[in-house]
SEPATI-723458 format. One line per 8 residues: number of its first residue (from 1); their letters; for each residue x, y, z of C-alpha. Coordinates in Angstrom, 1 decimal. Layout:
NUM = a = X:Y:Z ~ ...;
This chain:
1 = xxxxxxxx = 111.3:49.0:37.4 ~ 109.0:50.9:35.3 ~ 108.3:50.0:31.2 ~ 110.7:52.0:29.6 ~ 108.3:52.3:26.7 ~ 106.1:53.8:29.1 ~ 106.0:58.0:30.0 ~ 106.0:58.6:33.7;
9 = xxxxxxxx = 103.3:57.6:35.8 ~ 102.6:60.9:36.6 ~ 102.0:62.2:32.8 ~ 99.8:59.1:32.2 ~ 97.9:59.8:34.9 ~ 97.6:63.7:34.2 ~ 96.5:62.6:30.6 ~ 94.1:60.2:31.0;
17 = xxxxxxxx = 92.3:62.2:33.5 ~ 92.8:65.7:32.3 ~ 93.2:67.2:35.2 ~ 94.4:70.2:34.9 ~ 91.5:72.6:35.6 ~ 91.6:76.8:35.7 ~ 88.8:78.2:37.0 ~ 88.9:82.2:36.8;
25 = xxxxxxxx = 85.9:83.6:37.1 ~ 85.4:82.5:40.6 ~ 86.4:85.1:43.8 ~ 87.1:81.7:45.4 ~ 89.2:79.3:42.5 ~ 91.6:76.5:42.4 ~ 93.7:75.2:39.5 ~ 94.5:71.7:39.9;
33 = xxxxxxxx = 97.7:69.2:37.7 ~ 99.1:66.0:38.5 ~ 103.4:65.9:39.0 ~ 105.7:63.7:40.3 ~ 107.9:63.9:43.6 ~ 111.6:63.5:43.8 ~ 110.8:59.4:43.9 ~ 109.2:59.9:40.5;
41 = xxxxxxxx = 105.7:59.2:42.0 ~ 102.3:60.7:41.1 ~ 101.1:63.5:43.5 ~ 98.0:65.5:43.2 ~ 98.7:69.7:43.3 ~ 96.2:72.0:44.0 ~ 96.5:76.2:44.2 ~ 92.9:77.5:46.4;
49 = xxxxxxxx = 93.3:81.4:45.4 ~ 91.3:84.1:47.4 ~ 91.1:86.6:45.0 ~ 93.8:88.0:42.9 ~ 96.3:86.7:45.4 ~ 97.8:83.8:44.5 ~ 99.1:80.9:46.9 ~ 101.3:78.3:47.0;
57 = xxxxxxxx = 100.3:75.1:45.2 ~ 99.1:72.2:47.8 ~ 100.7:68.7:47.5 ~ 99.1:65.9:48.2 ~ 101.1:62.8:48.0 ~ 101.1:59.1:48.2 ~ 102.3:59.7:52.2 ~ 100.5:62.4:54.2;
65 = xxxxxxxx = 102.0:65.0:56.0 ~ 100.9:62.7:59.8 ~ 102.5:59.7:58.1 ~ 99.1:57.9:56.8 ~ 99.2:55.6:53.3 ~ 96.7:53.7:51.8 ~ 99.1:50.7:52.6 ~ 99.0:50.8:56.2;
73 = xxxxxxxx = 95.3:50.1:56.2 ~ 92.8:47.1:56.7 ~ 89.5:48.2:54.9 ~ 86.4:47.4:55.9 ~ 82.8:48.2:55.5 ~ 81.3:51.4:53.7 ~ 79.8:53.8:56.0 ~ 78.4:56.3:53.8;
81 = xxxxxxxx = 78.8:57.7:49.7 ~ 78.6:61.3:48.7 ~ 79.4:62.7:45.5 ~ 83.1:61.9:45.3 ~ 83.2:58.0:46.2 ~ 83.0:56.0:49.6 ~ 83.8:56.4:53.2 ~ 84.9:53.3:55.2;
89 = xxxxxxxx = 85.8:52.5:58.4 ~ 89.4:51.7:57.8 ~ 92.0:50.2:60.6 ~ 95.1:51.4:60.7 ~ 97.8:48.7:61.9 ~ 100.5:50.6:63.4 ~ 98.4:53.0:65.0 ~ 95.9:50.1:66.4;
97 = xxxxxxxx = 92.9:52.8:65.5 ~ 89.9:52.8:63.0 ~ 89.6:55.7:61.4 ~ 86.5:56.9:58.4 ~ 88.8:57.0:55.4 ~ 87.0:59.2:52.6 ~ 88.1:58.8:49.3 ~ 87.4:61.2:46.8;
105 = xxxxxxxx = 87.9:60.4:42.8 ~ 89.7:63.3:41.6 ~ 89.2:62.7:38.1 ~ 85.3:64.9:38.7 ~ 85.4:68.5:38.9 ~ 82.2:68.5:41.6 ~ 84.5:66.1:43.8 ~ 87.6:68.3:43.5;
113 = xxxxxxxx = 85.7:71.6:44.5 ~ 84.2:69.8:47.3 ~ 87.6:68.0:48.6 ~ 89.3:71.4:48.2 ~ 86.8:73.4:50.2 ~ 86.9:70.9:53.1 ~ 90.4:71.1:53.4 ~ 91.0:74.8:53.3;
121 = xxxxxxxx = 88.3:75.0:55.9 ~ 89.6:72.4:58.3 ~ 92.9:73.5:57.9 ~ 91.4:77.2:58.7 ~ 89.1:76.0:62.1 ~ 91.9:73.4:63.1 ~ 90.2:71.1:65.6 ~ 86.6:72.2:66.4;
129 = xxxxxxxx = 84.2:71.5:68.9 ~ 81.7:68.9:67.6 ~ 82.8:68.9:64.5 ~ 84.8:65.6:62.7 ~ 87.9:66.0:63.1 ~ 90.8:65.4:59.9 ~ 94.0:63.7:60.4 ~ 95.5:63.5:57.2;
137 = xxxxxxxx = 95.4:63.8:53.8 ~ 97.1:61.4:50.7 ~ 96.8:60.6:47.4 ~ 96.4:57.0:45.8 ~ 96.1:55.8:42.3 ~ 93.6:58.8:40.9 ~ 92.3:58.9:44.4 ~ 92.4:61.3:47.4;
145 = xxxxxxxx = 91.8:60.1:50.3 ~ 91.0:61.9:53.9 ~ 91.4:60.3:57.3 ~ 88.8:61.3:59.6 ~ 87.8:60.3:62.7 ~ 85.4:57.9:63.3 ~ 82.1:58.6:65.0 ~ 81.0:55.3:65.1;
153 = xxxxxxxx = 77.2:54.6:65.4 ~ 76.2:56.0:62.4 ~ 74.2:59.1:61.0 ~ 71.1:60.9:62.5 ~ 69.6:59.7:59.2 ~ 70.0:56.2:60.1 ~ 69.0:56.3:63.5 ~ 65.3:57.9:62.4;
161 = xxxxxxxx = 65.3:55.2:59.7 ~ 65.3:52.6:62.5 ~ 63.1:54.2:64.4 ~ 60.7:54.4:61.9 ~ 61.4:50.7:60.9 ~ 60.9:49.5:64.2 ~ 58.5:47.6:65.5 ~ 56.4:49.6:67.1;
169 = xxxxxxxx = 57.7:52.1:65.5 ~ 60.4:54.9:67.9 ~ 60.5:58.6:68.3 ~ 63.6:60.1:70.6 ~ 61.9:62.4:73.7 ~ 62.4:66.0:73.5 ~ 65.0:65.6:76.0 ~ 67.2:63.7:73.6;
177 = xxxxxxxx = 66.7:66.0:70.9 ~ 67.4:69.0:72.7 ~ 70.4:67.2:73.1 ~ 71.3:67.0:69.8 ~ 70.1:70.6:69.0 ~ 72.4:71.8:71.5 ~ 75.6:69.9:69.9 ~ 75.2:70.5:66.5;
185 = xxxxxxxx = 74.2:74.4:67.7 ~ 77.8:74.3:69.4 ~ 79.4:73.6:66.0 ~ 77.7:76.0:64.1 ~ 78.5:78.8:66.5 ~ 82.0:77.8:66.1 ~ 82.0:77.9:62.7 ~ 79.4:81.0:62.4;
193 = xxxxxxxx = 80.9:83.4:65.2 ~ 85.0:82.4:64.7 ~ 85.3:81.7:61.2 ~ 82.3:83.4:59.6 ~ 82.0:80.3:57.7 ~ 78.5:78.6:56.2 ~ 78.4:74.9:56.5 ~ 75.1:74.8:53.7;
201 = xxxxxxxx = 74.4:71.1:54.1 ~ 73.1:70.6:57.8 ~ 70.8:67.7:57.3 ~ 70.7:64.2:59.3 ~ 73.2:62.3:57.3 ~ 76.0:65.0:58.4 ~ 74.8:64.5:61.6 ~ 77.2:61.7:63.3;
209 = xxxxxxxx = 76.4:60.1:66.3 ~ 79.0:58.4:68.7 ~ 78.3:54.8:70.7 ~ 78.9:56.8:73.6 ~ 76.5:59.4:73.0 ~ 78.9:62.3:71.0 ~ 77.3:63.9:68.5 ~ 79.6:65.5:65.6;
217 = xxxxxxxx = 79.0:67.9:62.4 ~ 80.4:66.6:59.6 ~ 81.4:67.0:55.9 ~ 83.2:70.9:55.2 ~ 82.8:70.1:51.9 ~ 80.0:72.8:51.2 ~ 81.3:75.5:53.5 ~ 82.3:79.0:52.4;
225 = xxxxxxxx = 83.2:81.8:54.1 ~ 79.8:84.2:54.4 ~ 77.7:87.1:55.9 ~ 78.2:85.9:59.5 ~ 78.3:89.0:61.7 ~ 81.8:88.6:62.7 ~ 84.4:90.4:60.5 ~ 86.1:89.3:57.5;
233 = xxxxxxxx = 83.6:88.0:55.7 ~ 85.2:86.5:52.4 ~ 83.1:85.4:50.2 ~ 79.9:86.8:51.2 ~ 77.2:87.2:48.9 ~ 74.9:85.6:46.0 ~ 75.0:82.1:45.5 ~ 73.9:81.3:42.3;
241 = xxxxxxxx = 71.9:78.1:42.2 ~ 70.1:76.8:39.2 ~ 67.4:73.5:39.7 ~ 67.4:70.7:37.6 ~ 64.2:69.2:37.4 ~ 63.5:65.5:37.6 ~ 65.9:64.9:40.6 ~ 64.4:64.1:44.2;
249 = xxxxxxxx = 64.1:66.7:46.4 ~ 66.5:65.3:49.4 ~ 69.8:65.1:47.0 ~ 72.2:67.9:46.7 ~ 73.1:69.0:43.6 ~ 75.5:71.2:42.0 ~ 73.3:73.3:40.2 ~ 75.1:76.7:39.0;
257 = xxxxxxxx = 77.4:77.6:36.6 ~ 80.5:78.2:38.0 ~ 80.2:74.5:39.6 ~ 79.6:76.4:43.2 ~ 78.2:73.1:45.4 ~ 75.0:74.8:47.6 ~ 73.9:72.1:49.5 ~ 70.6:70.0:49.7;
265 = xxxxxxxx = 67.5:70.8:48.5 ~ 65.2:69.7:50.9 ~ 67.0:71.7:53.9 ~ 68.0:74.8:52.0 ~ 66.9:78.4:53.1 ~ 64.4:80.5:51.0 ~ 67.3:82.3:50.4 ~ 69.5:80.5:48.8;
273 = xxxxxxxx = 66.6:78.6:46.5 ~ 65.9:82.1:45.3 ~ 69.2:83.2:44.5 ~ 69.7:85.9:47.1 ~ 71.7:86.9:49.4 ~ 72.2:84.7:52.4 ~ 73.9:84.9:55.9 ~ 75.4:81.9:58.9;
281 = xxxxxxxx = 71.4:82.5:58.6 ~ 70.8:79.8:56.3 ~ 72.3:76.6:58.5 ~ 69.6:77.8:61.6 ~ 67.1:77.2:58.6 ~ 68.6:73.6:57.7 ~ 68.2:72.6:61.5 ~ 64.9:74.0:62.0;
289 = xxxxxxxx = 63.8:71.5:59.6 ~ 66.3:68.6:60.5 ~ 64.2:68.8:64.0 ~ 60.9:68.9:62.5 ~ 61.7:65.8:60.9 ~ 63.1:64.3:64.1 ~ 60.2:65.2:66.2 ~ 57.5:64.2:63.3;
297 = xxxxxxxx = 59.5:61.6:61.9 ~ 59.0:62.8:58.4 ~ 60.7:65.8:56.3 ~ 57.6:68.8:57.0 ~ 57.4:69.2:53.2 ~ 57.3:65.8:52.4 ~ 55.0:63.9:54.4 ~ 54.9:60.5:56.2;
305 = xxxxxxxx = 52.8:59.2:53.4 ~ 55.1:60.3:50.9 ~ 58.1:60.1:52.2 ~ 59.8:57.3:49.9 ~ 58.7:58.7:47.1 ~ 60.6:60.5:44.7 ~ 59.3:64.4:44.9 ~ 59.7:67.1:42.3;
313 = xxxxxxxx = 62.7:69.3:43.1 ~ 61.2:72.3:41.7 ~ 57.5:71.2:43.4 ~ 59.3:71.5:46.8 ~ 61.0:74.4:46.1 ~ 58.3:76.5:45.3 ~ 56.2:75.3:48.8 ~ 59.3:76.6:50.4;
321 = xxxxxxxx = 59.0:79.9:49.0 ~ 55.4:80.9:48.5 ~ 54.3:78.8:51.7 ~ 54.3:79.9:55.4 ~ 56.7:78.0:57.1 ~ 56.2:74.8:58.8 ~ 55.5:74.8:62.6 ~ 56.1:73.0:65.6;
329 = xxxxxxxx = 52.7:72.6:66.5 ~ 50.2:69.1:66.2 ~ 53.3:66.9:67.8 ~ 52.7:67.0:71.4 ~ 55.5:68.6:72.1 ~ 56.3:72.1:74.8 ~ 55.6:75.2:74.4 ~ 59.3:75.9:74.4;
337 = xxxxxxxx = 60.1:73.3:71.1 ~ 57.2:75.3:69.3 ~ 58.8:78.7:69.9 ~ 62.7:77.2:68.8 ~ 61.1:75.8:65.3 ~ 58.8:79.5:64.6 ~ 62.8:80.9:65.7 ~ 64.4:79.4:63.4;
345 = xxxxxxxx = 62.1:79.3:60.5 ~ 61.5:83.0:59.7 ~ 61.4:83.1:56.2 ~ 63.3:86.4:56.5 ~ 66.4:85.4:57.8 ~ 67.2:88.4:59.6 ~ 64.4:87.5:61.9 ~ 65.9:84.0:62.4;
353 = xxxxxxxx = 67.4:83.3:66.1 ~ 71.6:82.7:65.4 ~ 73.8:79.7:66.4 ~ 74.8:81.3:69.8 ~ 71.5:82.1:70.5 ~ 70.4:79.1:70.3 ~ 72.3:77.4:73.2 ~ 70.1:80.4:75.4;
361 = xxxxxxxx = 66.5:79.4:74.6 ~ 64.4:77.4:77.0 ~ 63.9:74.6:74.5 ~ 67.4:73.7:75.3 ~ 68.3:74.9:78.8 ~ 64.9:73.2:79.7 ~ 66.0:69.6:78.1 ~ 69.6:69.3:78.5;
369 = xxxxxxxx = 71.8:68.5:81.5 ~ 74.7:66.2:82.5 ~ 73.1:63.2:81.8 ~ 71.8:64.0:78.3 ~ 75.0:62.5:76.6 ~ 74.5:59.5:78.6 ~ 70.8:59.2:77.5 ~ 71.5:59.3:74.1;
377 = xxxxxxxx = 74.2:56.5:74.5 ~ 71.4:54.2:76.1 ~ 68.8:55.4:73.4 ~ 71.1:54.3:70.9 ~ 71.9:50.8:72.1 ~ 68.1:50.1:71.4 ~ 68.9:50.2:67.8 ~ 72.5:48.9:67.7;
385 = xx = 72.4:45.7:65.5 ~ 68.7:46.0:64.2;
């Protein structure tokens, strides 16, 4: 029985975290509060508008719509940490499943605009092709969590840290990489030519590989609606995005004023760290230089030498912008793999090759095949347990 002395939970909750939030200026805004249910427990509202028409508020609750509580799960390790709190491989008893529960501290604004903008666009795309898919949603104590599916070797970040790490140190063959290409290039052109939706933070860590070779996109939490060739594009348009200095280059920040998330520095397009106007144009950039940095094993603005080291964020930014782009060439790799980086990094992004494209050049149809998924599965169980 609750301390009569006590308001609600739901009031003390809303209180103590301020929650409720109106943002107007934005094309794209969400109010948030905190209520209570018929049961008198705390639930989480949110309204995403699109414009000046305005939606239903969202519940989230202590129960999500599939059935999934916080109480029905055994936690275990982290996996990864972004902005908002901790994913961890979480097993859920009745089920007899792990899942990757995310959980996401609403009590942040950058948190809530992220968790709000994954959600509207997996509940847009439904489930995609290569991309992690969401099972439910519920709300906990001040924190949201999201059950996603669990891809469950780790992060393309990971695996070229233990290549790098090991002794002698590991790069994967073109073959495997092509591989890669090819299934994160599947996702995009799902999200690019049926949604006309921008993921804005391709880089390894969203890259999730499977111990049986999958590879998945993951993390919505940056995608918007944009200039993608293919309709109703909402959204399209500037992106304001202001730099903080002093910050490594590699982290994403939220850097305008209208707390717009953009993505991550060291794998955003020209455009974007200029303010312009940017396209489905800007994610071909992001993976032209996520495969540089697999095939060199270093980011190409970075360097091997300096790769540890904390680099200025404007520094990088203007190499992007007032240097030619990086190349493919100097790594021993074909003639096709040379051609797919200059394709993908055009500085003017109308020039860039698209998603679909993609899954037509040589660099891919010459490297992939039935086996590929298979190979990657075996290259992986080298560095399983290092």
């Amino acid at each position: 029985m609750s301390d009569p002395g006590k308001p609600p939970l739901a009031k003390r909750v809303k209180r103590e975290m301020n929650l409720h939030v109106d943002i107007r200026q934005l094309k794209h805004s969400t109010s948030f509060s905190m209520d209570e249910d018929a049961h008198g427990q705390a639930v989480f509202l949110y309204k995403d508008r699109d414009g000046d028409r305005d939606e239903d508020s969202k519940m989230i609750s202590g129960q999500g719509k599939n059935g999934f509580k916080l109480s029905d799960f055994d936690l275990g390790l982290e996996i990864g940490r972004g902005i908002g709190g901790s994913v961890r491989r979480a097993y859920h008893r009745q089920r007899k499943s792990e899942f990757a529960l995310k959980e996401i501290n609403v009590s942040s604004s950058s948190p809530r605009h992220q968790m709000i903008k994954e959600l509207s666009a997996h509940a847009e795309c439904g489930d995609m092709r290569n991309i992690v898919r969401l099972y439910d949603v519920f709300y906990d104590e001040g924190l949201v969590y999201l059950v996603l599916e669990l891809v469950s070797w780790g992060s393309l970040d990971t695996l070229l840290k233990k290549q790098d790490t090991a002794s002698p140190s590991a790069r994967m063959s073109e073959k495997l990489l092509a591989y890669i290409v090819r299934e994160v290039a599947e996702a995009l052109a799902c999200l690019h030519d049926e949604h006309c939706m921008i993921h804005r933070d391709v880089k390894p860590s969203n890259i999730l590989l499977g111990v049986d070779g999958t590879v998945k996109l993951g993390d919505l939490g940056t995608s918007r609606h944009g200039n993608c060739g293919c309709g109703d594009e909402m959204g399209a348009g500037k992106n304001p995005s202001t730099p903080v200095e002093g910050d490594t280059a590699m982290e994403a920040k939220e850097t305008s004023n209208n707390n717009n998330f953009v993505g991550t520095t060291g794998y955003m397009s020209p455009q974007q760290l200029n303010d312009e106007e940017h396209s489905c144009k800007a994610d071909i950039w992001s993976l032209g230089i996520l495969v540089l940095e697999c095939a060199a094993g270093h980011h190409p603005y970075i360097g091997k030498e300096g790769k540890h080291l904390t680099t200025g964020l404007l520094d990088l930014m203007q190499r992007v912008l007032t240097e030619p782009p990086p190349t493919g060439e100097g790594l021993g790799m074909s003639d096709s793999f040379v051609d797919f980086v200059s394709r993908c990094l055009k500085s003017d992004e109308k020039e860039r090759i698209s998603s679909s494209e993609i899954l037509k050049h040589p660099f891919i149809l010459n490297n992939t095949s039935d086996s590929s998924k298979e190979g990657l599965r075996l290259w992986l169980e080298k560095f399983t347990n290092d």
